[in-house]
Structure formats: structure tokens, C-alpha cells
C-alpha positions in Angstrom: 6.0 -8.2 33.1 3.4 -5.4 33.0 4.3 -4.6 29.6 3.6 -8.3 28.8 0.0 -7.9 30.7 -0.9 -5.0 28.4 0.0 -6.9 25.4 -2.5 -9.5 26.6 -5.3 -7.1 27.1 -4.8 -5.6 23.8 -4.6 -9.3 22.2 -7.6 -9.8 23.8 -9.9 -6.3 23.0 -8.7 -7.3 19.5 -10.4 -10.7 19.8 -13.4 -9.8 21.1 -13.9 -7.0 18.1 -13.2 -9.6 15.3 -15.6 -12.0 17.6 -13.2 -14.3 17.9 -12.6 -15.3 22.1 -13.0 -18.6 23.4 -15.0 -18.7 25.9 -12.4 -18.5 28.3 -10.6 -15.6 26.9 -14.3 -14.1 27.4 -14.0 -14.6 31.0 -10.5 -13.1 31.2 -11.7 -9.7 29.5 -14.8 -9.7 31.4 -12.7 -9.9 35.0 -10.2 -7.3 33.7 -13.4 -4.8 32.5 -15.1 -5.4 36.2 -11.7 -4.1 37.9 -12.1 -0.7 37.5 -14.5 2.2 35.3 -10.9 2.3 33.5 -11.0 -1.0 32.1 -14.8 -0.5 31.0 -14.1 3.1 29.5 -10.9 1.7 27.5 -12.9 -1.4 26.4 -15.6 0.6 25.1 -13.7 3.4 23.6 -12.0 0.6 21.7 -15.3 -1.1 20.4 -16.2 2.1 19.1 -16.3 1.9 15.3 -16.0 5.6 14.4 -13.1 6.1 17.0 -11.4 3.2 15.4 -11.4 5.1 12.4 -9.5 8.2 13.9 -7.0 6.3 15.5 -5.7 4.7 12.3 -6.1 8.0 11.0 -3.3 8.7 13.8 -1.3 5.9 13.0 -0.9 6.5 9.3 0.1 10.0 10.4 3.0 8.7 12.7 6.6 8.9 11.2 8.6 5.5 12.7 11.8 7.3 11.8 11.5 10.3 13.7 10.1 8.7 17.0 13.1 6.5 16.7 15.2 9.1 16.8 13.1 10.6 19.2 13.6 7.4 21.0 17.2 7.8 20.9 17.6 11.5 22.1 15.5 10.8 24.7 17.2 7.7 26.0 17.7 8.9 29.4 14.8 9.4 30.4 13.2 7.4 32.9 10.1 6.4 31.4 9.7 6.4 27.4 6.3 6.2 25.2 6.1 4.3 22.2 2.9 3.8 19.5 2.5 -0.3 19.6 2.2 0.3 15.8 -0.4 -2.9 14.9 -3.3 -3.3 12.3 -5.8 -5.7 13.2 -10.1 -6.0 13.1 -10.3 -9.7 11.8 -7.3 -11.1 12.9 -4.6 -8.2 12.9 -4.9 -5.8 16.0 -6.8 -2.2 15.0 -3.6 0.3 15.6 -2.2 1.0 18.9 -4.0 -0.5 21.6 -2.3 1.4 24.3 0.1 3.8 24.6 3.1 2.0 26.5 5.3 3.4 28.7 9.0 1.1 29.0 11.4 1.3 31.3 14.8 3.4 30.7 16.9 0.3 30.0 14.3 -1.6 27.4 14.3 -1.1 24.0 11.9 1.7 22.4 11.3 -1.4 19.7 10.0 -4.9 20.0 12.3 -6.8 17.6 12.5 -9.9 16.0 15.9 -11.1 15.4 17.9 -9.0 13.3 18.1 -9.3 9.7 20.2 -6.6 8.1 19.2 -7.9 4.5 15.5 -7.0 4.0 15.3 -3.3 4.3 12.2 -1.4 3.3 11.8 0.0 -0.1 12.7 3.6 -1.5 11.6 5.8 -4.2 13.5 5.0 -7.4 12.7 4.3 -11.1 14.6 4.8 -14.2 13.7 5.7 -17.3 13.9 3.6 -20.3 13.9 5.5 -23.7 12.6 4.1 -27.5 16.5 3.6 -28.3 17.0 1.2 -25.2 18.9 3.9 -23.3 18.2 3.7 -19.8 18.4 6.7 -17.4 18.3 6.8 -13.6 15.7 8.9 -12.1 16.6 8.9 -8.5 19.1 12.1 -8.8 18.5 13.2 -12.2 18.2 16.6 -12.3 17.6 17.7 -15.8 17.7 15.6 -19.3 16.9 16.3 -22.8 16.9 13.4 -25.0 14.7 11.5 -27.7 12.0 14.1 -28.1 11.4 14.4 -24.6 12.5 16.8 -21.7 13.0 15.6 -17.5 13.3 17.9 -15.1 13.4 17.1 -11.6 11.5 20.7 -10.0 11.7 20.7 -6.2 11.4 16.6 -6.0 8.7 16.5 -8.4 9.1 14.8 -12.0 7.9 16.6 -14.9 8.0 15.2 -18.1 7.7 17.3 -21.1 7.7 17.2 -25.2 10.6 18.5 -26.4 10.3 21.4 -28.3 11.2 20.1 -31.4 8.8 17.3 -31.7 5.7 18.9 -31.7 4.6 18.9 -35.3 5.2 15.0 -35.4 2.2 13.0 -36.4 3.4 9.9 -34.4 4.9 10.1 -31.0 8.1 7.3 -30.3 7.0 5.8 -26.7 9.1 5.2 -23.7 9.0 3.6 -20.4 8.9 4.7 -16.4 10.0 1.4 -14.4 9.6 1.1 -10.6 11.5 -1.9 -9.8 10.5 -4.6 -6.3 11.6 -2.6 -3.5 10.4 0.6 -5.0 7.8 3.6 -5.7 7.9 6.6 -7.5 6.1 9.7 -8.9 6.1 11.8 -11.9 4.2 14.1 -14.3 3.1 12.9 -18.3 3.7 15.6 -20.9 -0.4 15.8 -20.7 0.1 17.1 -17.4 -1.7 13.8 -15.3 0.0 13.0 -11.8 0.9 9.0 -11.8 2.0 7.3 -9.2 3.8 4.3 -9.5 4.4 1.5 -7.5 6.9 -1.2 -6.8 7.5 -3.8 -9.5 5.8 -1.8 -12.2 5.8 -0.7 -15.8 4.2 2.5 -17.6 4.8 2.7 -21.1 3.6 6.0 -22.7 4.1 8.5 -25.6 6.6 11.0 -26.1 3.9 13.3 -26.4 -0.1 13.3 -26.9 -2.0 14.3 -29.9 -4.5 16.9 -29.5 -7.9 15.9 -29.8 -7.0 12.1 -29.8 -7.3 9.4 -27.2 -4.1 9.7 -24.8 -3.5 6.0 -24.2 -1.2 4.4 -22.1 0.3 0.8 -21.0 0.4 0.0 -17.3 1.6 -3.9 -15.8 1.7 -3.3 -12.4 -0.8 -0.7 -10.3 -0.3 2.9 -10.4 -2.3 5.7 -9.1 -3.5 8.5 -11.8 -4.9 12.2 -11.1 -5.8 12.7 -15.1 -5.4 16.3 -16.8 -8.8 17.1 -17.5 -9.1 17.2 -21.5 -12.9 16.5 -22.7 -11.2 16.6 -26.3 -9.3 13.7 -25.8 -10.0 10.8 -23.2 -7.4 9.3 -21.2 -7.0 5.1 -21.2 -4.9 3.2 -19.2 -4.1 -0.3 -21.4 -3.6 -3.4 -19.0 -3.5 -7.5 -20.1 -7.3 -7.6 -20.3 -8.7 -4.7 -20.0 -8.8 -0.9 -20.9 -9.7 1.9 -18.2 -10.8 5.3 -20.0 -11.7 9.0 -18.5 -11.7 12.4 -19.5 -10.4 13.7 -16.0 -10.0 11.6 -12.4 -8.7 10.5 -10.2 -8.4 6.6 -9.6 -6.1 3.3 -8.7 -5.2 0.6 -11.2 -4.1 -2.7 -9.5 -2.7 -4.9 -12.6 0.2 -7.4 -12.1 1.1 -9.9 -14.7 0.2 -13.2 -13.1 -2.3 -12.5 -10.4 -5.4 -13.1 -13.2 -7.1 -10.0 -11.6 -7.1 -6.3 -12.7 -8.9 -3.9 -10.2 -9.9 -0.2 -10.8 -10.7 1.9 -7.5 -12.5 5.1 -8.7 -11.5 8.1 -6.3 -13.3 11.1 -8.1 -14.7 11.9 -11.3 -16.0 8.7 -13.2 -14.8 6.0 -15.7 -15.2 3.3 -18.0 -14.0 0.0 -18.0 -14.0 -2.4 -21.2 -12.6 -6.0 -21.9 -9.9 -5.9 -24.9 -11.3 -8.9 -26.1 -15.0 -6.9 -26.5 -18.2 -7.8 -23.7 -20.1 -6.1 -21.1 -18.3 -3.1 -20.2 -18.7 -1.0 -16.3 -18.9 2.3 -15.7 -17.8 3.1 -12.2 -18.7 6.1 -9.8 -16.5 7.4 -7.0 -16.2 4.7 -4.2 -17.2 2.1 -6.6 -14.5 -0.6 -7.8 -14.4 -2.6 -10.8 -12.7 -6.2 -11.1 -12.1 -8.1 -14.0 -11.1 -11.8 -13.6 -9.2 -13.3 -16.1 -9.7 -17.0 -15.3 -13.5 -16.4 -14.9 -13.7 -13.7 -17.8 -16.1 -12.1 -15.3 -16.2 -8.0 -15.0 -17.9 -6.9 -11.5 -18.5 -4.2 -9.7 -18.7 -2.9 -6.0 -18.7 -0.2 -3.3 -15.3 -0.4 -1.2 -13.8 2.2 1.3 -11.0 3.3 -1.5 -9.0 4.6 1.3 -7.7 0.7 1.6 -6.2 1.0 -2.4 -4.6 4.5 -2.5 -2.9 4.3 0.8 -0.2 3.1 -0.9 1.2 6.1 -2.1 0.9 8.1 1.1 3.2 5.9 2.5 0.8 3.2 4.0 0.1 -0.6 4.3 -3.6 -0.9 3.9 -5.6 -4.3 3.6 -9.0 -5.0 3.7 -10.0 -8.5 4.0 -6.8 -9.5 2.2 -6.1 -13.3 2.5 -2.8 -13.4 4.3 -1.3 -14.9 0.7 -2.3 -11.4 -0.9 -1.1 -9.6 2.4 2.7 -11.5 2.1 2.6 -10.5 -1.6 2.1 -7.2 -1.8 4.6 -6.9 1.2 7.3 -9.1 -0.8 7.5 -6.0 -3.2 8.6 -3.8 -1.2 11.1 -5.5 0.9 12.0 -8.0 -1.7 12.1 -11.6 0.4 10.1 -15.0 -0.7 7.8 -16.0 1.3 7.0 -19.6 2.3 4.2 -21.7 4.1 4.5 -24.5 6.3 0.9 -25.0 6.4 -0.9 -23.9 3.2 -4.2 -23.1 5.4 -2.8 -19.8 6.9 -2.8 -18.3 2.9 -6.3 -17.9 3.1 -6.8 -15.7 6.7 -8.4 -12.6 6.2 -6.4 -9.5 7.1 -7.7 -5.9 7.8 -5.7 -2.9 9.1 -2.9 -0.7 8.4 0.8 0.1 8.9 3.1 2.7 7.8 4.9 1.7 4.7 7.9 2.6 5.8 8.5 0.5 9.3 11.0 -2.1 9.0 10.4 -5.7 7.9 10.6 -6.6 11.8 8.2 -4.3 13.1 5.5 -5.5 10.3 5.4 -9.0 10.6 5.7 -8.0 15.0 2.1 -7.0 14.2 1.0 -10.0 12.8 2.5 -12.1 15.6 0.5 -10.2 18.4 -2.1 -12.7 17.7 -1.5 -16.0 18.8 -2.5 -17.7 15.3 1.1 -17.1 13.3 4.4 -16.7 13.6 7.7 -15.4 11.2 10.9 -17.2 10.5 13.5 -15.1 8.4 16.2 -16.5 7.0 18.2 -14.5 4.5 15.5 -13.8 1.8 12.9 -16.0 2.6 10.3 -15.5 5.7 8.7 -18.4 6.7 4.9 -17.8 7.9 4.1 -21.0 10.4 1.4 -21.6 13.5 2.3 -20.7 16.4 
């Protein structure tokens, strides 16, 4: 029961940030604030934008699979402590409310009912070569092949020209692909960092020509830290556009379909040009650029580019994401359809984060701490309904 009273305060802190309590859920918070100096220190601690901030900096920082475990070697215990792992400003709630304690005999985990068959993703990728050969990168180790050299150094990628190749005037291309369900890293013969995530494509040369344009072909999004090289720019090729640098870093968000290719600039500075010719962008760090292909518009504006890179420190970020987006972009990592019994709730706004690497349940338990939606899985599909 009291653990039910907490989630109710939380529920409704969280409402009265995103300005949404009726006016008797106003009441409610108001009578629990006047109990006690408590109450009024917790509310305003939790009003507090900038301590917000540090306590989703907290949350991304907490591993879910140790404090299981810790969970489970601790299970005698009388009392254990749990982060109530949730995401929420607009309609989501902003990290852990409170810390709660649960009784011995409880579970450390508020689950929805089992479902063994969406699992959260895992790094993997394979490699496919010009000559359609397709290697595994998970536990490769070493492989010399088709002009190129893989080594896998400590858990780190490295790609490299193979010796042989490097008095060839035209480089044979070959492909990184991170399938649904998957992320990975690695480093291009140039020496750039990419970072690849699930359900995408990188196609790139066997090696780059000095003093000439190092182009690449991304469908998908991918995070690049560029080798600086002011003799030869780096461009990252999508559908509709072309992204170009000399040395950065910076997100690429570019799935076939979605009509929308978005570049987050991190450091450094680049340049961003329709294929088909127009009014190109030039972005500075903290600055975003986003092409729409069924407007044939190219804008630009300031974001918080901490939302777009989380991804590959192992965090869920959105920033007023419509929950359509949100279910999206969490479909590719645990692989499940998702369906809508009212086509309204696609277009809520989300904003928070999570960690990456929670289970499907304790996601979509975040979601439901509001009283506006609820889940249904059922084998690969998740239903998203009012509740």
C-alpha cells in the first residue's frame, strides 16, 4: 500500500511539472505538500530544473543489470532499494521520483506479464564484402580479405587497407550492417570512429585516396568522430542529402521511409547540401539540421544534442518525440510491431530517458505510470491503448 501511495505522489509531481493536474489532482499535491517541510522540500527539489538535469544524469549512469543482481544477492535483506527507473517532463515521469524501499518478500522489479520473446538488443553487425561474402563481426578476431584488414583490438574494430592495395587508383567498397535489435562500433581505414545503430547500413571504400573527398553511404543513423584531414573532406551520402566536414564530431539520423534526415552537430562544424542541388546549411555545434523530403524544406535549429547521441552510450533519449516516433525507435531494438487502438495516442509528446538496455517490461512500466496509456504484448506485437 505505501508503495502504491508513493507511486501516486510521484504521478502527481510529474503532473504538476508538465502543467498538466486537474484541478483536483491540484488539491491532492497541495494537502500532501502542507503535511510536513518534507513534502515541501521534496516538491521543490523536484521542480528544480537544473537538479532535474543531474538526476537523469544519475539515471543514465545506473547499470539495470548489476542492481538486479545486486537485487538478488541481497535478497535477504529486510528492506531493499530500487531506482523507479522512469523518464517523464511532458507526459513521461523525469527519472526516479523517489528512492523506494520494498519489503523482503516483493519483487526488486515492477513487471508486466512476462514475455520471454522480446529481449533487448546486443552489439552485432556483419560485414559484407564487394564479392557478397559476408562475415560475422561479433567474435571475429582477425580477417584479411578483399583488400582490407579487421582486427578486433581489445573490443574495438579497426579496419585497415590491406597492404597490398595501396597503389590502387580505385578502391572496391564494402558494407558494415547493424541489423533491428542491434548496435555496433568500429574504425574506417581513415581512422574516423562510427557508431552504428540498429537497422542500419554504411557502405564505404576499401581505402581513401589522399587528398580526395572520403565519401561514404549511410541508410540508417550513425554517430561519426571524423579523422581530421583538411586535405580531404569527409561526406556522409544519405537519400537526399549529403553531410561534409573536414573533422567532427556529429549524429546522422536517416532511415529509408521516415521522409526526414536529421544532422545533430556535436563539435567542429559542417555542411549540409541537397543531392538534387538548393539552399544548402552550415551547422555549428548544438545546432541541428533537418531536411524533409515531402516538403523539400532544409531547416535549421538549436537542440540540446545530448537527446540524439545518447544512443550510443547506452541510452533512450526523447525530446518531444510523438509517442509514434517514441514506439519506433524502440521497435528497433527489441524487434516487436507495434499497434494503436486509438490513432490519437501517436501524436503525444514524450520527453525523458531510459537506459538502453532495461528490458521491454521495465520500458513501457515507465510509460504506464501515467494514467493516459497502457501496453498489451502479445508475442511480437505491443498494443499501446488508453487506459
Amino acid at each position: 500500500m505505501e508503495l502504491e501511495k508513493q507511486k501516486r505522489i510521484a504521478q502527481l509531481i510529474c503532473g504538476h511539472i508538465a502543467g498538466k493536474l486537474t484541478d483536483e489532482d491540484a488539491r491532492e499535491l497541495e494537502a500532501w505538500k502542507n503535511r510536513s517541510e518534507r513534502h515541501r522540500a521534496c516538491l521543490r527539489e523536484w521542480c528544480d530544473e537544473e537538479n532535474q538535469a543531474k538526476l537523469l544524469a544519475q539515471i543514465n549512469a545506473f547499470d539495470l543489470t548489476e542492481g538486479r543482481r545486486t537485487v538478488t544477492q541481497r535478497r535477504n535483506r529486510r528492506r531493499l532499494r530500487r531506482y523507479n527507473t522512469a523518464a517523464a517532463i511532458v507526459t513521461i515521469l523525469l527519472g526516479s521520483i523517489f528512492l523506494l524501499r520494498r519489503p523482503q518478500e516483493e519483487s526488486a522489479i515492477i513487471p508486466l506479464p512476462q514475455q520471454e520473446n522480446i529481449e533487448a538488443g546486443k552489439r552485432q553487425a556483419r560485414l559484407v564484402m564487394a564479392s557478397g561474402r559476408t562475415v560475422g563481426l561479433d567474435t571475429l578476431q582477425q580477417l584479411e580479405a578483399e583488400e582490407l584488414t579487421v582486427r578486433n583490438e581489445q573490443g574495438i574494430f579497426v579496419i585497415q587497407t590491406a597492404a597490398d592495395t595501396v597503389g590502387q587508383e580505385t578502391p572496391t567498397y564494402h558494407c558494415v550492417e547493424v541489423p533491428a535489435g542491434g548496435e555496433f562500433d568500429f574504425r574506417l581505414p581513415d581512422g574516423t570512429q562510427v557508431y552504428l545503430n540498429a537497422e542500419s547500413r554504411l557502405r564505404f571504400p576499401a581505402r581513401f585516396m589522399p587528398g580526395k573527398e572520403r565519401r561514404i553511404f549511410l541508410a540508417g543513423e550513425a554517430y561519426f568522430n571524423v579523422a581530421r584531414d583538411t586535405s580531404a573532406p569527409f561526406s556522409v551520402a544519405l537519400e537526399h542529402t549529403t553531410v561534409t566536414v573536414l573533422g567532427t564530431s556529429f549524429n546522422v539520423s536517416a532511415y529509408p521511409g521516415e521522409n526526414r534526415e536529421i544532422t545533430t552537430l556535436v563539435e567542429g562544424a559542417v555542411n549540409i547540401a541537397p543531392n538534387a542541388g538548393g539552399c544548402q546549411l552550415r551547422l555549428s555545434p548544438g545546432q541541428q539540421g533537418n531536411y524533409d523530403a515531402t516538403l523539400d524544406t532544409l531547416t535549421r535549429q538549436a537542440v540540446d544534442v545530448s537527446y540524439y547521441t545518447a544512443w550510443k552510450n547506452g541510452v533512450f533519449a526523447f525530446h518531444k518525440q510523438p509517442l509514434e516516433q517514441v514506439m519506433r525507435t524502440l521497435s528497433r531494438w527489441y524487434i516487436f510491431e507495434p499497434r494503436y487502438a486509438d490513432p490519437a495516442l501517436k501524436s503525444i509528446l514524450y520527453t525523458g530517458k531510459i537506459a538502453r538496455h532495461a528490458t521491454i517490461e521495465e520500458v513501457l512500466h515507465t510509460f504506464e505510470l501515467l494514467d493516459e496509456v497502457r501496453f498489451d504484448i502479445r508475442g511480437k506485437e505491443i498494443t499501446v491503448s488508453r487506459k
